[in-house]
N, C-alpha and C positions, 0 to 999 in steps of 0.2 A: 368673344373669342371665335376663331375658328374651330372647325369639323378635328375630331379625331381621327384615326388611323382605321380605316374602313367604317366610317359613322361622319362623312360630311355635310351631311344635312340637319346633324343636330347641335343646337346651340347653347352655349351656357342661357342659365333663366335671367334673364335682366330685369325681366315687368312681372307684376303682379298679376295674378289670375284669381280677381277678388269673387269673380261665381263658382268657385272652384271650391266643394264643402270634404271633407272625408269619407261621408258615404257615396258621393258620386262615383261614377261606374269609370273604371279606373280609362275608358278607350277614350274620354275626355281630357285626359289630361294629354298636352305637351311632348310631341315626341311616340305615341303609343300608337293611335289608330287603330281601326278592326283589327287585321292581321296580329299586331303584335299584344292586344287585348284578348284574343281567342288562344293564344302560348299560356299570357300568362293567367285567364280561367281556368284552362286543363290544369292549373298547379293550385287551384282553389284560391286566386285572387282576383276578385271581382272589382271591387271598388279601392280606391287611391287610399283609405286607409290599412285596407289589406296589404297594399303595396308595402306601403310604410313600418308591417309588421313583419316583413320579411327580413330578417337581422342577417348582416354578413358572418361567414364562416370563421373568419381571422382578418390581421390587418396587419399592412406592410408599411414601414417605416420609409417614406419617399425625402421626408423634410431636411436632408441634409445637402444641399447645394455643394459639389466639388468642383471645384476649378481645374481647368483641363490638362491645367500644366503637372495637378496634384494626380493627373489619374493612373492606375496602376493596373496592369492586367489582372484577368480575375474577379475587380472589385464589382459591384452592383448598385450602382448609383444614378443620382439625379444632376442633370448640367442644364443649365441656362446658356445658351447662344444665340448669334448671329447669324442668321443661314447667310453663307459666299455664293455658293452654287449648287445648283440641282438640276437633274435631268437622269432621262431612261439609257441607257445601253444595253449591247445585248453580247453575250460571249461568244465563241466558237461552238461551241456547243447547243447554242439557240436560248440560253436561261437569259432571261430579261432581270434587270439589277436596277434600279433606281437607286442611283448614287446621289449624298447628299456631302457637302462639305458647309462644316460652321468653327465658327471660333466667339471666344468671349472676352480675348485679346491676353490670354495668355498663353493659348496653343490653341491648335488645329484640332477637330474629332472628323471622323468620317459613319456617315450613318446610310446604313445602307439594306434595302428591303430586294427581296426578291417576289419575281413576277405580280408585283404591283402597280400594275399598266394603272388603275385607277390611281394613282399617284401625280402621271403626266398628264393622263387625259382631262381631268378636272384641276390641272393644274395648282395643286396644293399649298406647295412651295415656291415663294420666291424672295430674292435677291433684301439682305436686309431686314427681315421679317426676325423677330424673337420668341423662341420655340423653347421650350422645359423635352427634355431626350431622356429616357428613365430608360436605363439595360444594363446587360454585362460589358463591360468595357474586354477588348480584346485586340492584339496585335494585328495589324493592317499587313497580311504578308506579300500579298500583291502591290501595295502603295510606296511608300515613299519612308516607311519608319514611323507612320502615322500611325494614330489606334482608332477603334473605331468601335460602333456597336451594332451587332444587326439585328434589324427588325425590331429596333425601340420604339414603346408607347410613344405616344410625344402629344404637345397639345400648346398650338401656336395661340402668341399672345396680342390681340388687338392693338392698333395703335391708341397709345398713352394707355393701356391699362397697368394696373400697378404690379400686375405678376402673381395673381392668387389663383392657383388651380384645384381641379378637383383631381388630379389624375398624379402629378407629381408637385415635389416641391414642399409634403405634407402627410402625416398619417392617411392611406389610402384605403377604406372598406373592400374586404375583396369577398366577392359571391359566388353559392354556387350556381351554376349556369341554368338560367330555365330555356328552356326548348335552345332558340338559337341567339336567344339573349344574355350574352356575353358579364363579367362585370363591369365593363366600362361601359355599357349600354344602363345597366342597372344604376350604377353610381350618377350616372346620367338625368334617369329618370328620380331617384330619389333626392336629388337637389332642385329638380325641378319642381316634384309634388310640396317638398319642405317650406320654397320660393311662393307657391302660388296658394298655399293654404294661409301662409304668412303669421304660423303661430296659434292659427283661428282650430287647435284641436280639441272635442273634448274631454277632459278627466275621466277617466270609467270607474279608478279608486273612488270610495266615500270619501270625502275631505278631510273628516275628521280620523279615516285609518291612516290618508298619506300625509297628516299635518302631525301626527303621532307619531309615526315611522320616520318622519325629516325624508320626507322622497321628493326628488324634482317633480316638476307636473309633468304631466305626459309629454305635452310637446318640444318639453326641452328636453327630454330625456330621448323623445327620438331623432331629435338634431343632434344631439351629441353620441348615438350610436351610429349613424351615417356619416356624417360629419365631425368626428372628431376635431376637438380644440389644438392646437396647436402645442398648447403644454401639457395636455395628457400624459402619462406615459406609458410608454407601448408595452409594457409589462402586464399592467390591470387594464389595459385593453384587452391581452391574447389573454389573459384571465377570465376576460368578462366580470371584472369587479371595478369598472370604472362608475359613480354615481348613475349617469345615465343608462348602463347596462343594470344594474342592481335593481334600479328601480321598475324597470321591464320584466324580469324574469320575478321579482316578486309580487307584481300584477296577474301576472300569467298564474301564478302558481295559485296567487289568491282569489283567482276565479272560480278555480276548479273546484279549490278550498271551501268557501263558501256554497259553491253549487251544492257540492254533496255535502257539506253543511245542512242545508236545507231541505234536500231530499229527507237525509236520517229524519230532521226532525219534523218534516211532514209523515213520513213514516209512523213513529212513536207516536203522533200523534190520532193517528186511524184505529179504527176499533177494529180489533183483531179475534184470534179462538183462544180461548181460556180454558188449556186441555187441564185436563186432571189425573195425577197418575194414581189410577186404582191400583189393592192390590194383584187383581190379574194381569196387569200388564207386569207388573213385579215380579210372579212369578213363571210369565212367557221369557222375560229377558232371563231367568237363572235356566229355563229350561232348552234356552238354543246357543247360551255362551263356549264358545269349541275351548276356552282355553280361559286361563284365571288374568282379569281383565291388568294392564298395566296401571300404575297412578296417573300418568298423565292421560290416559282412558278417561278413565272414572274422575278427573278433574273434567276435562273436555266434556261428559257427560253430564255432567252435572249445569254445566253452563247454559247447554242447548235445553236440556229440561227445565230449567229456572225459567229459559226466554220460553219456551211452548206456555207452561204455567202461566204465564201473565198476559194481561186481556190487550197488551199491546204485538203488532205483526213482530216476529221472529225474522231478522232480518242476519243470519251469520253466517264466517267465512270460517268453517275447518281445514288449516293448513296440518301437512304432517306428511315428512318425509316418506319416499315411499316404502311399503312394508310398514306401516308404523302403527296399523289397523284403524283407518279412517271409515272403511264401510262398515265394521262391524258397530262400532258408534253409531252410523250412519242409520243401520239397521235397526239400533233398538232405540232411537230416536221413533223410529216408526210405528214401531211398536204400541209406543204411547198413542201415536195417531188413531192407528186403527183401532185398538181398544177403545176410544172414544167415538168411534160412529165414521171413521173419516178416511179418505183414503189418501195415499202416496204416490206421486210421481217420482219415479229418478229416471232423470234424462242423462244417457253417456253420449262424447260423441263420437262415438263407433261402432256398429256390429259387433265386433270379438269384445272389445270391451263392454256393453249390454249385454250379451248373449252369456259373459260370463261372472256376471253380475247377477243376472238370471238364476244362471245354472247353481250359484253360491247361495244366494237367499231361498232359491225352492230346496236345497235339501235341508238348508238350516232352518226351514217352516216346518219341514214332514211332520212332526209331534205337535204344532198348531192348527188352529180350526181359521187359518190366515188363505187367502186364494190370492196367489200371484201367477203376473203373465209375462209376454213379451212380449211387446209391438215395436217392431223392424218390418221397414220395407219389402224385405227378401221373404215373408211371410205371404202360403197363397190366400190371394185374394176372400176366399170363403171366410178361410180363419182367421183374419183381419176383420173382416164385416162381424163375425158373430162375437170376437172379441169389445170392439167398440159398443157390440149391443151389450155386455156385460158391464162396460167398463161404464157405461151412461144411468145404467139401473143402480150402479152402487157395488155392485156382487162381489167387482174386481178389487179388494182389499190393498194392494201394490201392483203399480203396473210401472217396469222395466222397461225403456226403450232409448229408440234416437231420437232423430230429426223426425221422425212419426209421429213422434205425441204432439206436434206443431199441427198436424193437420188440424184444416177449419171441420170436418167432418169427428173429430174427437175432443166428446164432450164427457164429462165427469159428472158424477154424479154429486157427491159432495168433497169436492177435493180441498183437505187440510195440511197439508205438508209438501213442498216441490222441495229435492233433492237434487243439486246438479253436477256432476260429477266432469272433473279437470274443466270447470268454468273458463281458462280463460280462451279454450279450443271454441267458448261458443260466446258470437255476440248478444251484447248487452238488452238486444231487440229483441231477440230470440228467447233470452229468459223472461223477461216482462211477455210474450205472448204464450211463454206456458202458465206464468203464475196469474192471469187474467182467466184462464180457466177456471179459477176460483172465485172466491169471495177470501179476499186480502187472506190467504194460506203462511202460514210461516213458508222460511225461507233458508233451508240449509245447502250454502256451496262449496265445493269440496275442491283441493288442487294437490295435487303430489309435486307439484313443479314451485317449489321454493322462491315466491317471490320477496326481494331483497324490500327492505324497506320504506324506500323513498315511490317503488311502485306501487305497492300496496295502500302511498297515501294518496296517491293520486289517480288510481283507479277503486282502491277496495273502501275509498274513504266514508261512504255512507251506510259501512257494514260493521257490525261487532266481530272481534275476531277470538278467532281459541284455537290454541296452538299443541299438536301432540308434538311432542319433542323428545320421547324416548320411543326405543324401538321394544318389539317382546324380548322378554329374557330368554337367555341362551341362544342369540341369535350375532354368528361369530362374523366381524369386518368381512365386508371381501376384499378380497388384493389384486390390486391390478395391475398389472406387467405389459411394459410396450414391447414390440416384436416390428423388426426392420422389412422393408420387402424380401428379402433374403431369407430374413429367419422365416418363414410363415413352412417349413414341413417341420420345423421344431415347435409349430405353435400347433398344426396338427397332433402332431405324434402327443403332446399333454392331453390334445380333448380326449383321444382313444384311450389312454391311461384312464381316465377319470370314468369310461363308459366302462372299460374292462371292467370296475370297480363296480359297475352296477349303478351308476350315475347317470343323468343323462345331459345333453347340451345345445346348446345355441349354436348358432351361424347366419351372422347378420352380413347383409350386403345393404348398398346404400340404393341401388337400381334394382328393378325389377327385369325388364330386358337391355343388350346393349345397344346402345347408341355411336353413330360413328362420331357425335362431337365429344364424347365422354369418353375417356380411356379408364374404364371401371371395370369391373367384374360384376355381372348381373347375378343376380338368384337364381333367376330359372336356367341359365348353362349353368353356375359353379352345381347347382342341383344334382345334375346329369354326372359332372366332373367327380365332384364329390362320392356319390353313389357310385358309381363304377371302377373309379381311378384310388379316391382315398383312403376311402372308408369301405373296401366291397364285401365285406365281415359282417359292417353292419346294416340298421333298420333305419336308413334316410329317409325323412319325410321335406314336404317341398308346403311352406305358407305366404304367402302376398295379396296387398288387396284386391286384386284382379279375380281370385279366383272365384265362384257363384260361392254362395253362401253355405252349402249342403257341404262342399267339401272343406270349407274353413272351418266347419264346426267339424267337420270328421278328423281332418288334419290335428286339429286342435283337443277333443275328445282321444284319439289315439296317440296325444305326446303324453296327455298328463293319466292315462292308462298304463303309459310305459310301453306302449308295443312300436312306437318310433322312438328311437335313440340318440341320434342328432335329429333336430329340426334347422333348416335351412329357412331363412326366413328373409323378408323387409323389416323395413321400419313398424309395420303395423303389429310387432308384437312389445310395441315401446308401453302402450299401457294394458291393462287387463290380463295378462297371462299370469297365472300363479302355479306352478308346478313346482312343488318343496323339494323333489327329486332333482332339480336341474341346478347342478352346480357348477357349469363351467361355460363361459361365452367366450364363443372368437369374435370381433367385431373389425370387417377388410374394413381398408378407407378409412379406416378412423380418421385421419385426418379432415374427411367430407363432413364430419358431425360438428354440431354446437356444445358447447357443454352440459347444457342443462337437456339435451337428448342423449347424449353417451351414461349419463347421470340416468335418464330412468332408463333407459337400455340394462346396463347393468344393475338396476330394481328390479329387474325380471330372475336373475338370480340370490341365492342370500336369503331364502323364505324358507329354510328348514333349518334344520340345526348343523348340517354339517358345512365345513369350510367352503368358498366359493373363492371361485377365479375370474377376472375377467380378463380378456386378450386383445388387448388394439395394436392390429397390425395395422400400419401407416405405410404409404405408396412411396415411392422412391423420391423425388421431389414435392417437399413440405415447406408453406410459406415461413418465415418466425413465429407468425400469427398463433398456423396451427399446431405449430410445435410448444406453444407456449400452453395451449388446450389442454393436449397431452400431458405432459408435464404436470397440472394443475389436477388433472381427475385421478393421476398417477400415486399422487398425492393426499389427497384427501377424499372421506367416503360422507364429508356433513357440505347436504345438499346447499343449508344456505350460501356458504362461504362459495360453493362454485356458482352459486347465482348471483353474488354480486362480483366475481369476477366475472361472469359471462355478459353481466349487463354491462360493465366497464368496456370490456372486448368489443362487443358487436354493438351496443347502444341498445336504449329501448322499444324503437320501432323494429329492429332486428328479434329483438329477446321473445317479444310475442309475436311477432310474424305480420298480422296487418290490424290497420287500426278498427277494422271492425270489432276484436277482442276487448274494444272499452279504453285502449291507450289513448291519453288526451292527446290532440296534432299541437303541443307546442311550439313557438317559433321564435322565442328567444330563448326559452329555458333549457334546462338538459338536465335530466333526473337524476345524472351521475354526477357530474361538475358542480352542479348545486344544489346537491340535499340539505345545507345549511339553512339558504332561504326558504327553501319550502317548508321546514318545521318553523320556520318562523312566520312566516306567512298562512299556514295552517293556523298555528296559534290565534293570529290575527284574525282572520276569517271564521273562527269559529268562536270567539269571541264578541265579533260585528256581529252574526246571529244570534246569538242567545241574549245579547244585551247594545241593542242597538243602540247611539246616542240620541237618535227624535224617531219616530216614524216617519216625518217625511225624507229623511234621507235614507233610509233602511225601505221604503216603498219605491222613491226613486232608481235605488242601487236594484231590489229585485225583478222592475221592471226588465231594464236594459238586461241582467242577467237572462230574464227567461229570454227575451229577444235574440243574445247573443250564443247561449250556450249550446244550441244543437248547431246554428253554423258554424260556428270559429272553431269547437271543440268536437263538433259528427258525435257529440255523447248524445243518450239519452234525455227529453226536457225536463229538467229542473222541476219541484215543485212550486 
């Protein structure tokens, strides 16, 4: 065949490319060269079986051949013809047109490209040739009554060949674009790598999981994702439940599946601390409990105590909405530590959140012989130094912090419990170099941010989980009301009602200062605004992460003292602020927010007993998307259900923000589209571990695992 439509130098694969293996370095293959080998590395494909793991987005129905006499404006279809005549012209206006004129002897089409001088120059077309034309067919109003289509794919057909293409004429994979590699560049390339590997791919499934599960082998299951069959149907294709997609996406899942399969039970199987709960610890926890613990507390406590008790590593994930008292579990979790000889890390990751973390467990210590610290950065340097000297002797009983307690210069002295607090704000690297501090320490990590189920098995799968799922008693819904750009001094005039009351409130902006490509409302003007213009009655304070540390703890120490009234803030009061007095949030831009941040935005109010409001004013032009957000939070206050709407929404590399937070890089599967296969493929996978069919295919299988799982997946290695 010849060149397509700006790609004439590449040619369908005719020959075999028998040196040509899957791990070779994809700038070998046919078509690719440096240049276009160094696009597609930056996208983390290195060699031609990575290529080949690249799965298209959707796929377009080309396979219906219409006759030209049948064509109707409007339509979008596929013609086979005759090219009559071709050549460049150019208009009064100077626009260059390359006019084509074909027929297939029922009618006339006209196809026609603009300023594609490489058209004539390399002389593409001529006289006779048989081309496949894929576009919108359209009225010729300039012509003769003819119709015509502009700027159609097309892909001329060699002499005597029988008319098989990769572009139309047939279900076509369509991708999304890497750097300036097109899909018809792609589709290009993966018939060539399919061609020249010749089948030769191999299996990564155990035999005996994919001869159990009835799965194609690999290599035909990734011919038939690129290439689709001609009887396919394009229904369980744009589903992705055609065999050879199914069998893809539960390889993938059951990678992961079994990795953290494996991790758990190298885990379980390490010798761990075998804490003991004396009665002192028994009667520490009755003497700092602020309030009479909930059932699902005292379930969840019981769970983390059971795993501390046993001589194997404590390896769990405390989820619980927020407000749901996750720290104070957390706390007497530690308890148990320290009474036994041992000390605690809780790593936040933020200053205000540490710092109030801090503030919470030192006065809920005072009546204990417990010594807790803080180490944050923002800390002078002296008191950092003689802290670390403390924290190394033992002394330091809990020590509070950030990204600090990562330093190579802070060493523990016998450290038995790491706490890590909204785990998924920190990567997975990052908690293995605090818990290597120890000698194999339990492992308790804590998340306010409701992960939906299907992530939780694909990232939290090597963890036991415990779930608070009730909030404290007497703790009334808050209600949340949308407010138009318009309405925002009626959404004023409620926060001042609620202060008059002797309450106090929020004022979230999504920026910090303004930007001229952002048409937003920053913090620090509406600050000024607010204070002068709206509120000049009252006590406005001003918090964002920018500010030195001394005044974010002032700022922050004077809301929850009550001598600021509204607080004007960023996003950085989304975790860690607890002020039982603060019943009312305005939150601008709501529409800027995701759900599962408007969600703990509004956890920042609802911590006392009295009613709560939240207010999302939304900007004058709102996509459906975010309108649909609204609507959604408007509606409901149970965080899971907006987290699996939020994961639906934005997907799961959006939901956690980047894959350093432990999100496997998927590339056929989708955690939303197919939570089916993944529990089924968990199933599987953790079944292959516990009860292999021989060792040597269960040593074969771990091999290639430990090999593959920090490249293909950037997770952590495998045990």
């Amino acid at each position: 065949m010849a060149g397509f439509q700006g790609e004439p130098g590449i040619i369908c694969p005719q020959t075999r490319m028998t040196a040509l293996k899957p791990s070779s370095d994809v700038k070998y293959l046919k078509g690719v060269g440096p240049a276009r080998a160094e696009i597609l590395a930056s996208r983390g494909i290195k060699t031609v079986e990575d290529l080949l793991d690249y799965a298209p987005f959707r796929y377009e129905d080309r396979s219906r051949l219409t006759a030209i006499r049948d064509l109707l404006p409007g339509q979008t279809t596929t013609v086979l013809a005759k090219v009559l005549t071709a050549g460049l012209m150019r208009t009064r206006r100077g626009v260059y047109i390359y006019d084509l004129a074909a027929t297939d002897g029922t009618g006339m089409l006209r196809c026609k490209w603009f300023n594609a001088l490489y058209l004539e120059r390399q002389k593409v077309f001529r006289p006779e040739q048989r081309v496949f034309f894929y576009g919108k067919v359209e009225r010729d109003l300039y012509g003769t009554g003819n119709l015509q289509i502009i700027q159609p794919q097309f892909e001329i057909l060699s002499e005597g060949e029988p008319g098989e293409s990769l572009e139309v004429g047939r279900v076509v994979a369509i991708y999304e674009s890497l750097g300036g590699l097109g899909p018809r560049v792609l589709r290009r390339l993966m018939a060539t790598a399919l061609a020249a590997l010749d089948g030769n791919i191999p299996d990564r499934l155990p035999p005996t999981v994919r001869r159990a599960a009835r799965l194609l082998e690999r290599a035909r299951a990734l011919a038939g994702m690129h290439l689709p069959a001609q009887d396919e149907p394009i229904e369980k294709l744009a589903a992705f439940r055609t065999p050879a997609q199914v069998r893809l996406i539960f390889e993938e899942f059951f990678h992961v599946a079994a990795g953290l399969a494996l991790k758990r039970r190298h885990r379980k199987a390490s010798p761990g601390i075998e804490f003991c709960v004396n009665p002192r610890a028994r009667e520490w926890v009755k003497r700092i409990l602020p309030f009479h613990p909930t059932a699902a507390q005292k379930r969840v406590l019981k769970e983390i105590v059971d795993d501390m008790r046993s001589p194997k590593p404590m390896n769990r994930l405390l989820q619980g909405d927020v407000g749901s008292g996750k720290t104070i579990v957390a706390i007497q979790a530690a308890l148990v530590a320290v009474d036994n000889g041992y000390q605690v890390a809780l790593m936040a990751p933020t200053e205000i959140l540490a710092t109030q973390h801090y503030l919470y467990i030192k006065d809920l210590l005072k009546p204990l012989p417990i010594e807790a610290d803080l180490l944050i950065s923002a800390r002078r340097a002296a008191e950092k130094t003689e802290l670390k000297r403390r924290i190394a002797e033992g002394k330091t009983g809990l020590v509070v912090g950030t990204h600090a307690l990562l330093e190579e210069d802070v060493e523990f002295g016998r450290l038995g419990l790491v706490i890590v607090d909204e785990q998924h704000r920190f990567g997975v690297l990052q908690r293995q170099a605090l818990i290597r501090k120890g000698q194999t320490p339990d492992v308790l990590v804590m998340t306010a941010t409701p992960i939906p189920r299907t992530l939780a098995l694909s990232v939290y799968g090597d963890l036991d989980f415990s779930l608070i799922d009730e909030l404290p008693p007497k703790r009334a819904p808050i209600v949340t009301r949308l407010f138009g750009e318009d309405e925002r001094p009626r959404a004023f005039e409620f926060i001042r009602d609620k202060v008059r009351q002797g309450e106090q409130a929020f004022v979230v902006y999504p920026v910090i200062e303004e930007s001229s490509k952002a048409d937003l409302r920053a913090a620090v003007r509406m600050h000024d605004e607010i204070r002068r213009n709206v509120f000049p009655e009252l006590r406005v304070g001003l918090l964002h992460g920018r500010l030195p540390s001394e005044e974010k703890e002032a700022a922050m120490r004077d809301f929850k003292a009550g001598n600021i009234q509204v607080l004007v803030s960023t996003t950085v009061v989304e975790v860690g602020v607890d002020v039982p007095n603060a019943t009312a949030m305005l939150v601008e831009h709501a529409e800027r927010f995701g759900l599962a941040q408007l969600h703990q935005l509004r956890g920042r109010i609802g911590r006392g007993r009295g009613k709560s409001f939240c207010l999302l004013v939304a900007g004058e032009r709102i996509n459906p998307a975010a309108a649909e957000r609204l609507r959604a939070i408007a509606e409901t206050t149970d965080g899971f259900k907006i987290a699996e709407l939020d994961l639906k929404l934005r997907g799961p590399g959006e939901f956690f923000g980047t894959r350093q937070w432990g999100v496997p890089a998927f590339r056929v599967a989708n955690l939303v589209r197919d939570a089916e296969v993944l529990e089924w493929a968990k199933r599987e996978a953790t079944d292959f571990v516990e009860r292999p069919a021989s060792k040597e295919e269960f040593d074969a299988y771990l091999a290639f695992l430990r090999q593959e799982w920090p490249r293909r997946y950037g997770l952590a290695a495998v045990a």
